[in-house]
C-alpha positions as CSV (number, residue, x, y, z in Angstrom):
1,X,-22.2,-16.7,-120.4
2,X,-26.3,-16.3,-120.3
3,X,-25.3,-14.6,-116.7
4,X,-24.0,-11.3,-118.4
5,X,-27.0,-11.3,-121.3
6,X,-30.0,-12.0,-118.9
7,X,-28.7,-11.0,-115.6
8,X,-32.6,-10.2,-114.4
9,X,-33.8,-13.5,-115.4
10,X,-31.0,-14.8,-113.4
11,X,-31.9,-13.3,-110.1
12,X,-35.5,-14.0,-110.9
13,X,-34.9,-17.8,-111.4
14,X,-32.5,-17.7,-108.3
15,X,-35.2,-16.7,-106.1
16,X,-37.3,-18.9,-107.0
17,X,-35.3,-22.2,-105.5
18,X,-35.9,-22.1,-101.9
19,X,-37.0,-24.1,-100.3
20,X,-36.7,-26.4,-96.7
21,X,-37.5,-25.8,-93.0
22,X,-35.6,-23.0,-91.2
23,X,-36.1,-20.1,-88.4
24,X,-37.3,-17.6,-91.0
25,X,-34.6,-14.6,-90.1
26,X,-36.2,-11.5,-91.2
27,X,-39.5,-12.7,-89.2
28,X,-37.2,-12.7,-85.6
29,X,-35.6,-8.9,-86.7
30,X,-31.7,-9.0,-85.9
31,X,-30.7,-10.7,-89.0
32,X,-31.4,-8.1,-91.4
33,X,-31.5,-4.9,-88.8
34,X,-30.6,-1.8,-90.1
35,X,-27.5,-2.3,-92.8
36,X,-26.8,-6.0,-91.7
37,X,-26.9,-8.0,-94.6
38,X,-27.2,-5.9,-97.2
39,X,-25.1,-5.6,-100.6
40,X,-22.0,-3.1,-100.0
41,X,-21.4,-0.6,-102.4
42,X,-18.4,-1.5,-104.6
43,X,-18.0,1.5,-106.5
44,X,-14.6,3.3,-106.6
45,X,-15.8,5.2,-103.9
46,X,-18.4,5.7,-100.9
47,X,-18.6,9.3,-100.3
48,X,-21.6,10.1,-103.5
49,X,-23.2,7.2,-102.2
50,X,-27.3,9.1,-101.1
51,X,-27.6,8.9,-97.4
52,X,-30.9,8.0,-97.6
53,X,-33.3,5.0,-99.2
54,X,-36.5,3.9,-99.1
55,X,-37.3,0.0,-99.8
56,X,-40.2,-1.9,-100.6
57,X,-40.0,-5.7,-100.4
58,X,-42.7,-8.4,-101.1
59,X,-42.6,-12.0,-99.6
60,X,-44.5,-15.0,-100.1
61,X,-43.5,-18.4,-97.8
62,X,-45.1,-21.2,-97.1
63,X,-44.6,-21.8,-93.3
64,X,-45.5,-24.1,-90.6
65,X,-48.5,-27.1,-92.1
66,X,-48.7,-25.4,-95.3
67,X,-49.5,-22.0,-94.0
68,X,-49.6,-19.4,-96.5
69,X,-47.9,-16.2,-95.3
70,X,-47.6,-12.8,-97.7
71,X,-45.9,-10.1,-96.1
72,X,-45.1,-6.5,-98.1
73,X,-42.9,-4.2,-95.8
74,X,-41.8,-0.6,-96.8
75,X,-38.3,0.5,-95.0
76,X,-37.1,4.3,-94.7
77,X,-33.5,4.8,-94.1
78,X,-32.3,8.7,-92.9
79,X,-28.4,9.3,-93.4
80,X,-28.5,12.0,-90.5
81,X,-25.0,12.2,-91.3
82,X,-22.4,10.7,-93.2
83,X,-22.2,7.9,-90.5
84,X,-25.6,8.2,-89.1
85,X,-28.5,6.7,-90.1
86,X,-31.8,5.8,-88.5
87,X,-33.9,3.1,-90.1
88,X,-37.9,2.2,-89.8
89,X,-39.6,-0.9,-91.2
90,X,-43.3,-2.3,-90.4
91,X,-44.4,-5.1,-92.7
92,X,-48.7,-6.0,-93.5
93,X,-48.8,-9.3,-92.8
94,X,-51.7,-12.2,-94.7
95,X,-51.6,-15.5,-92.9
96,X,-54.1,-18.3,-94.3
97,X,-54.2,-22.4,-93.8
98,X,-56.0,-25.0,-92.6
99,X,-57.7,-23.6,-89.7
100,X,-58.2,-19.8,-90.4
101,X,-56.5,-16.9,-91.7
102,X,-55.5,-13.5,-90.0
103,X,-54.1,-10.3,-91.6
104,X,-52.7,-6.7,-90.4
105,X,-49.6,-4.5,-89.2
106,X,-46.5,-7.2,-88.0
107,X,-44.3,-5.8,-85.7
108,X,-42.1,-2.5,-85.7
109,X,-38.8,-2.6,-86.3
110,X,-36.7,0.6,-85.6
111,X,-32.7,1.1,-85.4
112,X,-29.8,3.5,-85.5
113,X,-27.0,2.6,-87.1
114,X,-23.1,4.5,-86.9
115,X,-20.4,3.6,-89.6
116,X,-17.2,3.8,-87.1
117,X,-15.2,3.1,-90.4
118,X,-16.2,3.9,-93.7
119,X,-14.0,3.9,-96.5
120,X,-13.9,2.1,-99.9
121,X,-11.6,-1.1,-99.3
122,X,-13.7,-1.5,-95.4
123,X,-16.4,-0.6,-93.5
124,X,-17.2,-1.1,-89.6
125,X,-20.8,-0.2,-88.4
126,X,-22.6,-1.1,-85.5
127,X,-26.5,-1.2,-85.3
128,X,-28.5,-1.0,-82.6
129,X,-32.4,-0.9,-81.8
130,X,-35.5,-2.8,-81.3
131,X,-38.6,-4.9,-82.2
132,X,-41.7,-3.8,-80.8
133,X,-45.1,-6.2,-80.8
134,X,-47.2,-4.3,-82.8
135,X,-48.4,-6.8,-84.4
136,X,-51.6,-8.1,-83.0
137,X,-52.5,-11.4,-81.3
138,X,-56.2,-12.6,-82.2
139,X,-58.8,-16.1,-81.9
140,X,-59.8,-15.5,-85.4
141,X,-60.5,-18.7,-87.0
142,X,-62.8,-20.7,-89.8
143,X,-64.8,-21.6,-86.3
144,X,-65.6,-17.8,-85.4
145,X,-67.1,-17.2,-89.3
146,X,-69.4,-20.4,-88.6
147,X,-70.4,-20.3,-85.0
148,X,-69.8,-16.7,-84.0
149,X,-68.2,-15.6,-80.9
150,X,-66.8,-19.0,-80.3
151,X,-63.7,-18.9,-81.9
152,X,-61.0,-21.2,-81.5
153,X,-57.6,-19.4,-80.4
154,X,-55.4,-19.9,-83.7
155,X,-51.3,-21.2,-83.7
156,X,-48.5,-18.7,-83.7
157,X,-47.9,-19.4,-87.9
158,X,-51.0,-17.7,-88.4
159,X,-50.2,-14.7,-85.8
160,X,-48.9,-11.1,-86.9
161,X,-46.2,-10.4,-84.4
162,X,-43.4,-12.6,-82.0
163,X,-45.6,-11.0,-78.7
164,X,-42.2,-9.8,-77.5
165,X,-40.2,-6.6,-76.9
166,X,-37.0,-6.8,-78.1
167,X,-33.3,-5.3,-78.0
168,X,-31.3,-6.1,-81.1
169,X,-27.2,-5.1,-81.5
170,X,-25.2,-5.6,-83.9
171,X,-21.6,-5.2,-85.3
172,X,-20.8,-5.8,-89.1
173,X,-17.0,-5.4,-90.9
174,X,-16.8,-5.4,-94.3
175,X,-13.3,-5.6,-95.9
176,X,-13.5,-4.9,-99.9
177,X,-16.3,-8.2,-101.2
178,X,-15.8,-9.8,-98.0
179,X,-18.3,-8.9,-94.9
180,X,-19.0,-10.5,-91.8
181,X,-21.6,-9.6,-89.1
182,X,-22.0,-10.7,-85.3
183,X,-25.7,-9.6,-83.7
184,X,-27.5,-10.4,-80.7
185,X,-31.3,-10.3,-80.4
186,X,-32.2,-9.9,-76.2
187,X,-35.8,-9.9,-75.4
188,X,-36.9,-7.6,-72.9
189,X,-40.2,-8.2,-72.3
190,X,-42.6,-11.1,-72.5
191,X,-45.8,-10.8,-73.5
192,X,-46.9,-13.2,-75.8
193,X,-51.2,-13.8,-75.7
194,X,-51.1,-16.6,-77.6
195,X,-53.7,-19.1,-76.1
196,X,-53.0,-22.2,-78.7
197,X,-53.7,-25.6,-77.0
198,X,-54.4,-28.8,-78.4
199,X,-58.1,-29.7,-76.6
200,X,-59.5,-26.2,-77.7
201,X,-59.7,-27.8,-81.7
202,X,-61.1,-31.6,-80.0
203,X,-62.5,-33.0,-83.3
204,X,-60.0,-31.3,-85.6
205,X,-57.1,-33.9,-86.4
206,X,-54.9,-31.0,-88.3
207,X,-54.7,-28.7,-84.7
208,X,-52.6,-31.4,-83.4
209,X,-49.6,-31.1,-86.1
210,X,-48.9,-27.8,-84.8
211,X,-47.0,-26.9,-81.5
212,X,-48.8,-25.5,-78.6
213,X,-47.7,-22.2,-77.8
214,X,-49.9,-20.6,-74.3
215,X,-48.3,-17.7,-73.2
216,X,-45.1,-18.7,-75.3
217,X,-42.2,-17.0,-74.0
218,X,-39.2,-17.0,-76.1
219,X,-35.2,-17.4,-75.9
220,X,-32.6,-14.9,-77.2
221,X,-30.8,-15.2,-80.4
222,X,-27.2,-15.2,-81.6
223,X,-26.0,-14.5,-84.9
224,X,-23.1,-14.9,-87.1
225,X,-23.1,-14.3,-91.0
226,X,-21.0,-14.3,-93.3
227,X,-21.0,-12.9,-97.3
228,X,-19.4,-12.5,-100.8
229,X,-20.3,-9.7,-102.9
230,X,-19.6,-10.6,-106.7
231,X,-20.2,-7.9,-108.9
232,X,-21.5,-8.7,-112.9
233,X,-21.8,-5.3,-114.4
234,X,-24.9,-3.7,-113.3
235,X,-25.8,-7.0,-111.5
236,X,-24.4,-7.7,-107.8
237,X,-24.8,-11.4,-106.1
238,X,-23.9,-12.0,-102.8
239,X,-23.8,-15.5,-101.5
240,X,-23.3,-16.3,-97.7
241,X,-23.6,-18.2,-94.9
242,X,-26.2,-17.5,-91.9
243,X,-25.6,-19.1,-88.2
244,X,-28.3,-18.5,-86.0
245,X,-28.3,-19.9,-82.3
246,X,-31.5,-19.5,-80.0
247,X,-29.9,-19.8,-76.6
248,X,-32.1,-21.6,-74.7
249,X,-35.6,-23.6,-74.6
250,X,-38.8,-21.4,-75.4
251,X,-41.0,-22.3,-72.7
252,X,-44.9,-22.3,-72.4
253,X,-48.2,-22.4,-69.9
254,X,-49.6,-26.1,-69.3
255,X,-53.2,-25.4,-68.2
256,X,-54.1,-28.9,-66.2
257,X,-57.8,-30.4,-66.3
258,X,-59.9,-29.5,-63.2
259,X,-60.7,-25.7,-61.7
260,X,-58.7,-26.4,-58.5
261,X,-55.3,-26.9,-60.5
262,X,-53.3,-24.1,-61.1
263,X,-51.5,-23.2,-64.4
264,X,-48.0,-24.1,-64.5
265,X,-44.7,-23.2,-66.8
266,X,-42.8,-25.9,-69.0
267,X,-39.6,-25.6,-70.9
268,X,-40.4,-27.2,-74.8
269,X,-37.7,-29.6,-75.8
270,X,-35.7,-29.1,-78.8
271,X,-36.6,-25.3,-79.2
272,X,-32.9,-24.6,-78.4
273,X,-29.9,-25.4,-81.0
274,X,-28.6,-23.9,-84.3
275,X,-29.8,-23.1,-87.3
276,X,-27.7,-22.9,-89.7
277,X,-28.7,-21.2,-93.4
278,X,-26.9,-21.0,-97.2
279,X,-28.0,-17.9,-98.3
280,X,-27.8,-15.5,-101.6
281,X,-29.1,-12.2,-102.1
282,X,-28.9,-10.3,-105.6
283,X,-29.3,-6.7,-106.7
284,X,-29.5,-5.2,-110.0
285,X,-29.3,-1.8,-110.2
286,X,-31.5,-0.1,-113.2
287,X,-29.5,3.6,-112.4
288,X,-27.8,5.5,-110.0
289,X,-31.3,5.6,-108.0
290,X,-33.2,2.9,-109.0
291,X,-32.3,-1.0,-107.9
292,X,-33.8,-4.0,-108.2
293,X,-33.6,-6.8,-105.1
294,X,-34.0,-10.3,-104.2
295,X,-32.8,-12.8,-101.2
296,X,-33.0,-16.5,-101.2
297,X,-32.0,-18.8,-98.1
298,X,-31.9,-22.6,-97.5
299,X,-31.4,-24.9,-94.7
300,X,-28.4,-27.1,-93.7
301,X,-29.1,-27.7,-89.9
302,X,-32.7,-26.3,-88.2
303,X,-33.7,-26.8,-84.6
304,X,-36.0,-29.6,-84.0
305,X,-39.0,-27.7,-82.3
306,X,-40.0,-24.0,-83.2
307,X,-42.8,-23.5,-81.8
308,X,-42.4,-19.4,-82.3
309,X,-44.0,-20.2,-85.9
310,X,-41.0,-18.8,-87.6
311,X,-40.7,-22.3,-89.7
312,X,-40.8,-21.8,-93.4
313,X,-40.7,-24.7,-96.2
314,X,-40.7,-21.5,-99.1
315,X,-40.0,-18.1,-98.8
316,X,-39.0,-15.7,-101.8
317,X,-38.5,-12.0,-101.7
318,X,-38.2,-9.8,-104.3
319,X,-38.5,-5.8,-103.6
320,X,-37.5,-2.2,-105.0
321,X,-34.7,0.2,-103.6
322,X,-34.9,3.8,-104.4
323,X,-31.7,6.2,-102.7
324,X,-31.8,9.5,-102.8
């Protein structure tokens, strides 16, 4: 079959059919926290495996009204131990569209992760840590390079971070190709600043196609996945399924017309619901050190209003693994 001669063109065509609207994953943090969702080992044995790795991933998606997003995030992993590891990831974030464009640091994703079982045939680790909004919020906008300091405040698909603090757990069993993972993402503080309202773009028909998002405070997130690994020589694919439920409506500011009203809190209909994702990820390792990566994901069932600007239409990844 061309699968075992060109196993690299493979993955590289794989990733490259994508497409539809979802809550992109890796942008909310839980779903690919620490070792969750990553290819297992399926050597004869785990105990050479290096405890450490460093990662470097690129991403380009198409989100929300044709925004262009590119994202590359480098990832340290430190095997403390044989079961303990501590992981660090901060992605650089490029947002342009219709109405501006924004770039800079996203938000910091640290975790610690403890392999209670860790043997060849299965593996039981639980991860647990937490998103911090480093990423920044900002009016930035087409209208601030032509008028100056007027700058219209811009939608959350252009914005670098979720504006949230955020506790994310996680439990993941892997019996021999088969591994399952059930994770919970709990924010913990609110403090989105985005100020994106419909009359602040009057005269600009495309502002109105995306979702208003003042002071956007968001639901929590549930998470259930499951995978495959099938190994092809030096080649490993690993198709799955990805459930995610956001628990409850998002809810924004409603800023009403006149200086003696006040402002006043709404929940946003059909921000709650499941999403529901066919996913594939791929790795080809070059040597014992050296490995090659990509992810793809599609969706079956998305929430009718995300107004977090985590919808994407594209997204491909393709990145570099190094252990040592």
């Amino acid at each position: 079959m061309y699968i075992h001669r060109y196993p690299l063109l493979f993955s590289a065509l794989a990733l490259f059919n994508s497409a539809g609207l979802a809550q992109g994953c890796s942008d909310a943090g839980v779903c690919t926290a620490g070792p969750i969702g990553q290819i297992a080992p399926l050597n004869d044995s785990v105990s050479h495996e290096p405890r450490h790795l460093a990662r470097f991933t690129y991403t380009y998606a198409v989100g929300e009204q044709g925004v262009r997003i590119m994202q590359v995030q480098p990832e340290l992993s430190m095997g403390l131990t044989d079961r303990l590891s501590l992981q660090l990831k901060i992605p650089y974030i490029s947002a342009t569209g219709n109405l501006g464009d924004n770039g800079g640091p996203g938000d910091l994703v640290s975790t610690a992760s403890y392999a209670f079982i860790k043997e060849h045939e299965r593996n039981l680790t639980a991860v647990a840590g937490l998103r911090l909004p480093t990423g920044r919020f900002t009016p930035a906008s087409f209208e601030e390079a032509t008028f100056g300091p007027s700058a219209r405040p811009l939608p959350m698909p252009y914005q670098l971070g979720l504006g949230t603090t955020d506790l994310l757990l996680g439990m993941q069993y892997r019996r021999e190709r088969w591994s399952g993972t059930a994770a919970y993402q709990h924010v913990l503080v609110q403090n989105n600043q985005s100020t994106f309202l419909h009359r602040y773009w009057d005269g600009v028909p495309a502002a109105r196609r995306y979702f208003e998002s003042y002071a956007l405070e968001r639901a929590n997130d549930a998470v259930a996945r499951i995978q495959y690994a099938v190994p092809i020589k030096r080649l490993t694919l690993q198709p799955g399924i990805l459930a995610i439920w956001h628990l409850g409506k998002d809810s924004r500011l409603a800023i009403p017309d006149g200086a003696d009203l006040s402002p006043y809190r709404i929940d946003i209909a059909g921000s709650e619901g499941l999403t529901l994702n066919v996913t594939a990820d791929a790795r080809y390792r070059v040597n014992d050190a050296w490995s090659v990566e990509a992810s793809i994901g599609t969706p079956v069932i998305t929430r009718e209003v995300r107004p977090d600007g985590l919808t994407r239409a594209l997204v491909t990844n393709v990145g570099l693994r190094y252990a040592f």
